[in-house]
Structures are given as C-alpha cells and as structure tokens.
N, C-alpha and C positions, 0 to 999 in steps of 0.2 A: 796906279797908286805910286805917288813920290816915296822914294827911298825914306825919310822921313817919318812918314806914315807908316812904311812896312817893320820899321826901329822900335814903334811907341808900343807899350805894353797894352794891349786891349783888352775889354773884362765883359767876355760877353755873356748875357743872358744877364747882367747887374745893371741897374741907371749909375753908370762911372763909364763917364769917357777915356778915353784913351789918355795915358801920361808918359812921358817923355823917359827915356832911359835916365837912371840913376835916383830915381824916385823914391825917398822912402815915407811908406804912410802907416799912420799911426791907426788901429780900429780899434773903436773904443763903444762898448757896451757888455752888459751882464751878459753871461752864459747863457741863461734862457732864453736870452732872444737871439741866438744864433750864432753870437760874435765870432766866433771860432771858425763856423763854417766858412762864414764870408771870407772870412782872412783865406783860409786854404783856398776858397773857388777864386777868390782875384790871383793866387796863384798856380793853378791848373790852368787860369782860361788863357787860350791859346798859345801852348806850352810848342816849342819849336824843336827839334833834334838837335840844335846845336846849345841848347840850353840845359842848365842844371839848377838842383835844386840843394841847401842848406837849409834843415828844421832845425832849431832846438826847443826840445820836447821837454818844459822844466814842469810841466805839468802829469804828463802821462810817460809810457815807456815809448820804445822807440816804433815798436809792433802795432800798438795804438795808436797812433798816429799816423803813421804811413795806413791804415785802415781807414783811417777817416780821409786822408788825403785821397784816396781809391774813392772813397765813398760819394766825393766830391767830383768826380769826374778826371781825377789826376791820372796820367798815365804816363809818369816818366820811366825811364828807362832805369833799373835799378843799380846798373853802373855808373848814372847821372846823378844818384841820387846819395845824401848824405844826411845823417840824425845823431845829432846829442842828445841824449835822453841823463836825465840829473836824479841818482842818488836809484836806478832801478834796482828792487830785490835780486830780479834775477842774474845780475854782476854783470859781466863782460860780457859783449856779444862776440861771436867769431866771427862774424861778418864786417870787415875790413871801412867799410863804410856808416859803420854804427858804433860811434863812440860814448861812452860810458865815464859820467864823473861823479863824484861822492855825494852832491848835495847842491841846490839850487844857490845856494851859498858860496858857492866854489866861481865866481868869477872869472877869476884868474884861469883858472881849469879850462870852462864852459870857453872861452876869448881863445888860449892857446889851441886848444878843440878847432874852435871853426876857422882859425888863420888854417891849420894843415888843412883841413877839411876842402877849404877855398881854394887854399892854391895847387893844392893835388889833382879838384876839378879842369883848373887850366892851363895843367901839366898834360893832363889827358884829350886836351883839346878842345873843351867847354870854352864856347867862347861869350855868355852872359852867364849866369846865377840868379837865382831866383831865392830869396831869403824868406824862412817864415821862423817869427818869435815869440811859444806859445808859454807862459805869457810873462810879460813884463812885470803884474799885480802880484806874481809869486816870484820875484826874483826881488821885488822889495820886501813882500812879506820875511823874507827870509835876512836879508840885507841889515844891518843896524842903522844905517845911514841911508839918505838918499843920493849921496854924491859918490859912491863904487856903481851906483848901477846907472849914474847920470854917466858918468864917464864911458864905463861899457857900451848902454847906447852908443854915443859918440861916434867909440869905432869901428862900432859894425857901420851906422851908417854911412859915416866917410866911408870906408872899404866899399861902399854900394856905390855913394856917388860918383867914386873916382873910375867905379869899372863900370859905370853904365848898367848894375841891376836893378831889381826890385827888390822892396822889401817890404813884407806887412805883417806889423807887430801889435798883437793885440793887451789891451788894457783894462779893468774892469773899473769904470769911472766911478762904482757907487763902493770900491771899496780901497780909492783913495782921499783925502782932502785936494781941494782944489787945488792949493796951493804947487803939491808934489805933482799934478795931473800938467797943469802950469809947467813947470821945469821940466818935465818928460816930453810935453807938446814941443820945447825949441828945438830938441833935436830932429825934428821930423817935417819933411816936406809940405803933408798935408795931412787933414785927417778926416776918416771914416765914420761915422758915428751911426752907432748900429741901435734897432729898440723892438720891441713887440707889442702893439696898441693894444688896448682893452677889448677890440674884435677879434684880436689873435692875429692880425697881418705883420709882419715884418717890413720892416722901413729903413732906410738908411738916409743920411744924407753929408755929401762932402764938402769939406771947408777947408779954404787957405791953398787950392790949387786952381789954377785960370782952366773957364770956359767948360764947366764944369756945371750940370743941373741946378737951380736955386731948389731950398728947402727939401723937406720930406719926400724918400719917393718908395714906393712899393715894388719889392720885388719878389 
C-alpha cells in the first residue's frame, strides 16, 4: 500500500471511498434517517492511535455523545478525545477534556473551546484530529444571522484543511431554505446526503468529491 493510501481517511462498512487528508464533509439529511450516526461512523472508521478526536455536541450533552460515538463502533482513547457540549444542565464537567459553554449561541465560546481543545491535542502528540459537528441546523437555529455561523464554519474547516484532518458536520436539509443550505455547502469539501426510503433502507450518496460511487447507495 503506497504511503498515500495509508494517509486517506477510509470509511469502512459505508459505499464512501477513501478521501484525502484535510477533508471536510458536510452530511446532510433528517434525524430519522440516521444522519448523525453516519457522521460519527465515517468518524470512528479506522480510527488510528496517533489520532484524535474534537465533538461539539450543540445538540446533546457531552456523556451522550460520546455514547453514541461507542455505540458506533468508536474506540478512541479518552485522553484523545475532546467534547464541547452547549448550554448542558448539568454545568461544568471535571473532566479536563469536556468543555462546557452557556448556549448553542455562544460562538465565540464554542471556536475559543475547540482552538484549546485542538492544539492541546497536538501538544500531547496527536498527530491528525478527527472533527465531528453535531449539528450545524441548531447552531443557526440559535444564531440571528447566517453569517456568525458562515464564518465559524470557515475556521474550523481551514484548521482541518491546513492540518490534514477530517471533518464531518452534519445538517438537516428539510429544516433549512436552500438558499442558507447553499452558503453552508461552500464551506465544505464535499457532501454526504443521507435519506431512509419508503422500505425503511437507509441510502446515502456523495457529491462534489472525485472518484466517488455515482447516485444512491445502500448501506
């Protein structure tokens, strides 16, 4: 296997070929059809020791997430691993790696958060990151505007492309206008599009990354 190949992020058990360090992909479908899960398993699957992980959890708390992230087949190392969770009841965690901000709303907070978060990981000798951003539908919901959270994207994805991780941030396309789905799409390499058919199969299919399955595929 060329060096190359041992570099690209692979997502096995998903029809998604392998993609190139520095990737950031957008997954975009309703809740019920699994959107979430896919995002965590394209980041579990074939997680390496010298890698780590950045959640922010603007949806759930931090405990929940890292649950499902397990549930997914995730098995990082808890010293690799890092969670913002936004506005949880239960305030402050004491674990060093799980940071806590007032409100999905908080930007500013949630960005300051993951810069420590990130470079503490390769302070400690993480030498990629692995990003998951659950979800971007509720950081506009919360947002007045859509250009604090155009911007936000921005730098989390720069930060990925420039260190060579991943990143997969999911969106729920039926509860934005195109328009806003549009300006969220530029920031992002390629994208995932997640659905569950009237038989109950789950489907994906990816666009806007080379060499890459055409159309709907089952998994």
């Amino acid at each position: 296997m060329s060096q190359d190949a041992q570099q690209r992020y692979q997502f096995e058990e998903l029809p998604i070929e392998s993609v190139r360090p520095g990737t950031n992909l957008l997954v975009a479908g309703p809740p019920f059809a699994g959107t979430k899960a896919v995002a965590l398993r394209m980041l579990a699957a074939g997680e390496l020791a010298d890698e780590g992980l950045v959640l922010v959890a603007a949806d759930d708390t931090a405990e929940t997430m890292l649950e499902d992230y397990t549930a997914v087949g995730g098995t990082f190392d808890r010293g690799r691993m890092a969670v913002i969770e936004c506005g949880s009841p239960g305030g402050d965690s004491d674990d060093e790696n799980v940071r806590t901000v007032r409100s999905p709303s908080d930007l500013t907070g949630i960005g300051i958060e993951f810069s420590s978060l990130y470079e503490g990981l390769y302070t400690e000798g993480v030498e990629r990151v692995r990003i998951g951003l659950f979800s971007i539908s509720t950081l506009l919901m919360y947002a007045d505007e859509l250009q604090p959270v155009y911007r936000f994207l921005h730098t989390i994805t720069g930060r990925v492309r420039s260190a060579e991780g991943l990143a997969t941030c999911v969106i729920d396309p039926t509860a934005q206008d195109e328009q806003t789905i549009s300006s969220v799409e530029q920031t992002f390499d390629g994208r995932v599009d997640v659905r569950q058919t009237d038989d109950g199969d789950h489907q994906l299919r990816v666009r806007g990354l080379p060499d890459q399955p055409d159309g709907w595929r089952t998994f």
